[in-house]
N, C-alpha and C positions, 0 to 999 in steps of 0.2 A: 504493500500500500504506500508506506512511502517515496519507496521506489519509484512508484507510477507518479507521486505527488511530482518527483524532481523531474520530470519527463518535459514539461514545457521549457523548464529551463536550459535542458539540452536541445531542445530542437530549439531554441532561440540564438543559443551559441552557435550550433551547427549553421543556420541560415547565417549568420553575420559572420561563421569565419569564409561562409562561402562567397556572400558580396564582397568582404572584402579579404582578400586571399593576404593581404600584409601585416594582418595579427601576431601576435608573439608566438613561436613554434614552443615554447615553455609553458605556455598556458596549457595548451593542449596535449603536453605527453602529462602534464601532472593529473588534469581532468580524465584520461585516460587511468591511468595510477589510481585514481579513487574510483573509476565505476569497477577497473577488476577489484579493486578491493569490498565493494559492497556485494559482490556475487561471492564470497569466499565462505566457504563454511566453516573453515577452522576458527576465526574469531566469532565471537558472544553474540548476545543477542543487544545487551547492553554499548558495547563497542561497536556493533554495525550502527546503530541507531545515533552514536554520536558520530562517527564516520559519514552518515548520509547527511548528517545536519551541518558538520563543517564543511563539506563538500558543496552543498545549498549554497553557503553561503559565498563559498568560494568562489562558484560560478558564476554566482551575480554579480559578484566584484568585482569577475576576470569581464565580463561584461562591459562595462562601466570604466573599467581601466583602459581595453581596449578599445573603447570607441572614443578616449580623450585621447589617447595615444594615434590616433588615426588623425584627430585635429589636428593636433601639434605637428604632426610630419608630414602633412598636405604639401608645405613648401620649403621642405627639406629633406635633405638626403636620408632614406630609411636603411635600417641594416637588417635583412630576413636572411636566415641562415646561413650568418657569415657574408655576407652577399651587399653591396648595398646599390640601392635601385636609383637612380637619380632624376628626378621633372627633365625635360627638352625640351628644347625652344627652337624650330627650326629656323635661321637666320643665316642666309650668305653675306659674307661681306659686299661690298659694293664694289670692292677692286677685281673681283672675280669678274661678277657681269661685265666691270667695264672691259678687261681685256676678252671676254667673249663676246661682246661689242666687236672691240677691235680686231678680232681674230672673224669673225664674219664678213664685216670690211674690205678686209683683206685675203679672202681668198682665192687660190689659185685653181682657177677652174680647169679640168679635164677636156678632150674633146669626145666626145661621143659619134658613131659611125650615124653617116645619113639613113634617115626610115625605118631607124630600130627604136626600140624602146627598152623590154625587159628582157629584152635574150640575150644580153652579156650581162646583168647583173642590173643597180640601181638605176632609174629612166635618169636622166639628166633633169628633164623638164618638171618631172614632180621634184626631186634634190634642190632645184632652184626655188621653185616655187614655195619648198617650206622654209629653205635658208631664208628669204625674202622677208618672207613671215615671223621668223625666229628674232630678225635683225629689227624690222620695223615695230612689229605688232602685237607681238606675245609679251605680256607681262608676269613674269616669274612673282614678282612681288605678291600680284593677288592668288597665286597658286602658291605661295608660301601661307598666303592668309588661311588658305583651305585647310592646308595640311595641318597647321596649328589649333585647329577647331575641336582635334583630337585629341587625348587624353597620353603623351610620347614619354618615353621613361629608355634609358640605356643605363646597363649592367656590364660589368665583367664577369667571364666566364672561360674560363682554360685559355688566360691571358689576351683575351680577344673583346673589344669595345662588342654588344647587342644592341643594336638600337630596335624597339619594337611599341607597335600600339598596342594599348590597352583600354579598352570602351568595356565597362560592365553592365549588365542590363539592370533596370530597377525590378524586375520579375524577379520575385522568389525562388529558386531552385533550377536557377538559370543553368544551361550547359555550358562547361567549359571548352572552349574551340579554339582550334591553334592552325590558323588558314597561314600556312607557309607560298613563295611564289618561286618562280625559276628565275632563268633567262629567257631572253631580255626585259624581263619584268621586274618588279618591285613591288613595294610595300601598298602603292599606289592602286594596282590592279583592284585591291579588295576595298576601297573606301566606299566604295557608293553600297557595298552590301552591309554594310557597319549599322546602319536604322532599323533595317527591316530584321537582323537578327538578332539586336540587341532589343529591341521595340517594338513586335511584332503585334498586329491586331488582335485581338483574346483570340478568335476562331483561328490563327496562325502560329501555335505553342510548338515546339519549346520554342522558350527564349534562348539565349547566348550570352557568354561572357566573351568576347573574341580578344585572342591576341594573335598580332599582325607582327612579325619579327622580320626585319631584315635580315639576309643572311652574311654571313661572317664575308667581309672585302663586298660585299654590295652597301650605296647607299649610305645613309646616316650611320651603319657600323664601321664605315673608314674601310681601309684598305688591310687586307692581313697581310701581319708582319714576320710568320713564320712559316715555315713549307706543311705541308699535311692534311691542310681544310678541303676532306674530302669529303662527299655525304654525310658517310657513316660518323666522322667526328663532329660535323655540324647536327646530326642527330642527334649527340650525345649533348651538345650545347643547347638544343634546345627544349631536353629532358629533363636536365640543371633547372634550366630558366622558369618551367611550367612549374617545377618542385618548389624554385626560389620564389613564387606567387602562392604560392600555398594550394595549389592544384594538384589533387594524386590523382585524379581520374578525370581523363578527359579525349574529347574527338577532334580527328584532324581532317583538315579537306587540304588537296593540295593538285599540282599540278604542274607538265614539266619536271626540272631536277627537284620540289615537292613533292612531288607524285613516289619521288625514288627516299628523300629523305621523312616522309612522313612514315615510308612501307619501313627504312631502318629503324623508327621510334619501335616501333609495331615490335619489329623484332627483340631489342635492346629491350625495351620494356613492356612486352605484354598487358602485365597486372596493370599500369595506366591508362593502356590506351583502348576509349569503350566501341569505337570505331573510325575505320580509315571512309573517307569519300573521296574518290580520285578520278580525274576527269582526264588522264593519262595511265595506261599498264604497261608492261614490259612482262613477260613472262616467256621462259625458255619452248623451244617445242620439247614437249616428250618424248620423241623420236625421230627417227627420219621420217620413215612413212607419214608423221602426220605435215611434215614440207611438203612433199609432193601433193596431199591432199588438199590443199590452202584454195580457196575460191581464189577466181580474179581478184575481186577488191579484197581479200583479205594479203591477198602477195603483193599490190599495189599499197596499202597503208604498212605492213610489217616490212618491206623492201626499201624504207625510203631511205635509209642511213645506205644505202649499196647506190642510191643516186647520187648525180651532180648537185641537186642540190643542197645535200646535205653535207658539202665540202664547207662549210666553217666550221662543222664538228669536229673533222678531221684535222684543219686548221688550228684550231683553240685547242684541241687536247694534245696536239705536238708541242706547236711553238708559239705561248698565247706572249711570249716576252717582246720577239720580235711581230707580229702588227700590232701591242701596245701603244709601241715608239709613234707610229702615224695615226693613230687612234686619240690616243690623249693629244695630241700635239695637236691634232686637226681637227674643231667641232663638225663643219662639215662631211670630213670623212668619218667622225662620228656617225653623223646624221644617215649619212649615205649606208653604212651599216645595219642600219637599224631599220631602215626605210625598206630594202631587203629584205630583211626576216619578215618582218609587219606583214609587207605585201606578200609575200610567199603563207605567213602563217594564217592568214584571218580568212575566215568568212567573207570574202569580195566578192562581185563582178566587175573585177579590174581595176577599183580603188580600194585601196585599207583604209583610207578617211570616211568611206561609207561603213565603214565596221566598228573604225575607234576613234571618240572625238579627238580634232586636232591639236586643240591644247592638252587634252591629258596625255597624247602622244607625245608630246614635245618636254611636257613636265616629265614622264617615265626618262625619257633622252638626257633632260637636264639631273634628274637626280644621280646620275651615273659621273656624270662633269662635273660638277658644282661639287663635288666629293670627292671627287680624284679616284676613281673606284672602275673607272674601265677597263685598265689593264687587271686588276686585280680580282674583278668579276670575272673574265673570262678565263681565270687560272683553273677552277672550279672542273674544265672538262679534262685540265692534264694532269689534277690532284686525283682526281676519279681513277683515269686510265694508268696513274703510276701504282695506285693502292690495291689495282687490281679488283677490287670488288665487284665488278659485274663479270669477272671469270667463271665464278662455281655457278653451279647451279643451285635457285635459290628450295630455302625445304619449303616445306607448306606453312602458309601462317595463318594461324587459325583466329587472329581478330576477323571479325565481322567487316565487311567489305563493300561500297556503292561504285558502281563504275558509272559516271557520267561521259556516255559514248556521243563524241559534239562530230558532227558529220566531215568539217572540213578540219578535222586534229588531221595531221601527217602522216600521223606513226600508233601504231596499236597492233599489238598482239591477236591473235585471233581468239573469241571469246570462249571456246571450248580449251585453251592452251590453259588461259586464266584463270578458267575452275579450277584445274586441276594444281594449280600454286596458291589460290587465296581463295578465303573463305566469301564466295562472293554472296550478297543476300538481298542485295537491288542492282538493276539494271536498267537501265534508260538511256534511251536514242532520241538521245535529241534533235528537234526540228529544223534546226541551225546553230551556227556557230563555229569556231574553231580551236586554235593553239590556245587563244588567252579568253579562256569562256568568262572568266571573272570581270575582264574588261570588255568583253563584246556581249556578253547575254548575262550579267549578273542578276535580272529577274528569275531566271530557270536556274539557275545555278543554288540561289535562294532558297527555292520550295523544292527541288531536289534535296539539297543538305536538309533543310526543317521534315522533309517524308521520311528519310532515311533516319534522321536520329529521334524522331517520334518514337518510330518501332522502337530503336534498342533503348529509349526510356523509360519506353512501358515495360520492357521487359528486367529491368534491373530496378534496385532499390534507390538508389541516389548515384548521378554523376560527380557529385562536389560534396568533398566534408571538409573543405577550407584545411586550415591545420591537423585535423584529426586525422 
C-alpha cells in the first residue's frame, strides 16, 4: 500500500527526467538504490516503512532540486556525466563572407563544350546562374537567423567538438529520436521536420524529442583533427552523446552514410536502440544465384557504385586530401560539386531546384564553407574504406526495422536480400522522392517515422526513463 502511495511520485520523476534528459545521473542511481531496497525481504517491517518514507521524501526533493538546477544552467555550461554540454550560437564572422564575396568576384570561369549540358559533369549555365545568386542575393544572415530558432548545444566526445540540435517536445512520454544525415547533407536536411514531430496534432502521436547531431568534421563540429572517424566510431560518438542526455532508449531515422551509422548504433548497442527507420539499405546478396536473379530495376539501383556516376565515391574514399586543395580554395568549385550530386541525387525533371528550395540548397553549401569542413567531410569515404568495415558480411540485427523505399534513391539493395540481414517490420514505397527525402518530401518522411514508431510504442512499456 505504500508502495502504491509513492507510485505518482515516481512517475512524476520518470516524466521530468525524460523532458528533461540533463538531470543529475546521482539522483537517479540513489532512487534506484531505495526502490530495490523497498522490495527486499531481508529487512523488517518496521525499517521498510521508514525506508519508503525517506525515500518519499527524497524524491520530492530530488524533484525540486532538479528543476532549480535546470534554471540555473539554462545559460551555462552543464556537466552530465562527466560530459559538459555547452548553449551555440550560430555566428560567422563577417570576414569570412566578405572574402566569399570576394572569392565569387573573382572567379575563374571554365569553358564548357558547345550544346552540352550535363554529360560531362556540372551544366555551366545552372553553376553560373546560382554563383550569381550566391554573390548578389542570398543572405546567409537570415539563414543564420533560422538556424538559431533552435534549441544548439556542442559536446566533446572521444576528443572530437558535437555540435547537434536538441528540440524537446512539451508531450509527455515523448520518443526519443536521433535523425543522423550523410553527405552532402547536414544538420539542415531535418529542420523543417522538427514541428511536426516535436508538436504533433493529438490525432498524430507519438510525439519526439529529436536530436539532430552533426557529424564528427561536418559542419558546426569543425573539422577532425585525428585519423579514424569512421562510421563505426562516429557511432560510438553518438551512443556517448544520447547516454550524455540522459536517453537509454531511443529510435533512429537516418539516411545515406546515416542509414550505415544509425545500423552501427543498432549493433554496438542493441539494448538502446527501440528502432532503426532508414530511407537507404545496403545488404550483402546471400549468394551468387541470388545476383543473377536480381530484376532489371533491382540490378539498375544495386549497380550504381559499378557506374560513372558514382566516381566521386571512388574519388573521396582514395584521395579526399588532394580535391580538398580546389574544393576549399574554390567556392564555386564548391558549388559546382555539389550542384552534381543534387542534380544526379533528387527527384527532378531536369532541375534539382524543383526538388530542393534554393536557399536551403545554398545554406546546406555554405555550412560546409563557412566551417572549413569540406575537405574534412569528404574524409568520411577513405576512413570507411581504410577500417574496412563494409568487408565482412554483416550478421542479422535483430532491432526492428522501417525501410522508407523513395523511388529516385540510386542505390538499394534488393528487398528480399534485406530480410534476410534486418529485422524488417514496415515497408513503404514511396510516391516520390529521392537521395535526400528529409529535404525533398519531409511530409512523408514525417508520418512514415510517426507509423513506424507508433507500433513499437505500443508495443513496449516506455521509450525514455531520462536518468533511470
Amino acid at each position: 500500500m505504500l508502495r502504491a502511495a509513492l507510485n505518482p511520485i515516481w512517475r512524476a520523476w520518470s516524466h521530468f527526467s525524460c523532458q528533461h534528459a540533463d538531470g543529475p545521473s546521482i539522483l537517479g542511481r540513489v532512487a534506484r538504490s531505495f526502490l530495490r531496497m523497498t522490495q527486499m525481504t531481508t529487512i523488517g517491517k518496521f525499517a521498510k516503512l521508514g525506508t519508503l518514507v525517506v525515500g518519499a521524501v527524497f524524491l520530492a526533493l530530488a524533484l525540486v532540486v532538479s528543476s532549480h538546477a535546470r534554471v540555473l544552467s539554462s545559460n551555462s555550461e552543464r556537466q552530465v556525466d562527466s560530459g559538459t554540454i555547452r548553449p551555440f550560437h550560430a555566428h560567422v564572422p563577417d570576414r569570412i563572407l566578405t572574402d566569399l564575396q570576394r572569392r565569387l568576384a573573382e572567379t575563374r570561369w571554365p569553358d564548357q563544350l558547345p550544346g552540352t549540358s550535363w554529360e560531362y559533369g556540372a551544366d555551366i549555365k545552372k553553376v553560373r546562374e546560382l554563383a550569381l545568386y550566391w554573390q548578389t542575393q542570398y543572405n546567409w544572415r537570415r539563414q543564420e537567423a533560422r538556424i538559431n530558432q533552435f534549441h544548439q548545444y556542442t559536446t566533446e566526445i572521444d576528443g572530437q567538438q558535437i555540435y547537434f540540435i536538441h528540440e524537446r517536445s512539451p508531450f509527455p512520454n515523448a520518443v526519443p529520436l536521433l535523425l543522423i544525415h550523410g553527405w552532402p547533407g547536414s544538420t539542415l536536411e531535418f529542420t523543417k521536420m522538427i514541428e511536426p514531430l516535436t508538436r504533433p496534432n493529438q490525432g498524430s502521436m507519438p510525439a519526439f524529442n529529436v536530436v539532430i547531431p552533426a557529424l564528427p568534421g561536418f559542419g558546426f563540429s569543425g573539422p577532425t583533427a585525428t585519423r579514424g572517424w569512421s562510421p563505426k566510431r562516429m557511432a560510438k560518438a553518438f551512443i556517448m552523446l544520447m547516454d550524455r542526455l540522459g536517453y537509454s532508449r531511443y529510435g533512429i531515422q537516418g539516411g545515406d552514410w546515416g542509414s550505415t551509422i544509425a545500423r552501427d548504433i543498432a549493433y554496438e548497442a542493441p539494448s538502446h536502440v527501440i528502432g532503426l527507420h532508414l530511407n537507404l539499405l545496403y545488404a550483402d546478396p546471400p549468394n551468387q544465384e541470388a545476383i543473377a536473379q536480381m530484376s532489371d530495376s533491382e540490378r539498375r539501383r544495386y549497380s550504381f557504385f559499378q557506374t560513372g556516376e558514382s566516381s566521386f565515391f571512388n574519388l573521396q574514399a582514395s584521395e579526399p586530401q588532394t580535391v580538398a586543395y580546389a574544393l576549399t580554395d574554390s567556392p564555386v568549385g564548391w558549388l559546382a560539386w555539389m550542384v552534381d550530386k543534387f542534380q544526379m541525387l533528387t527527384d527532378n525533371q531536369g532541375d534539382f531546384l524543383a526538388a530542393v528550395d534554393r536557399d536551403t540548397f545554398l545554406t546546406d553549401v555554405m555550412l560546409y564553407w563557412v566551417t572549413g569542413t569540406v575537405g574534412s567531410a569528404m574524409r568520411i569515404y577513405r576512413e570507411n574504406r581504410l577500417s574496412g568495415e563494409g568487408a565482412a558480411q554483416l550478421p542479422h540485427l535483430d532491432t526492428p526495422v522501417a525501410f522508407a523505399d523513395f523511388p529516385k534513391e540510386v542505390f538499394t539493395s534488393p528487398l528480399s536480400w534485406i530480410k534476410q540481414t534486418y529485422n524488417v517490420v514496415q515497408v513503404t514505397e514511396m510516391p516520390r522522392g529521392g537521395h535526400f527525402a528529409a529535404l525533398e518530401q519531409p511530409d512523408l518522411l514525417v508520418e512514415d517515422v510517426r507509423k513506424f514508431f507508433a507500433q513499437l510504442n505500443s508495443k513496449t512499456t516506455a521509450s525514455c526513463r531520462g536518468v533511470f
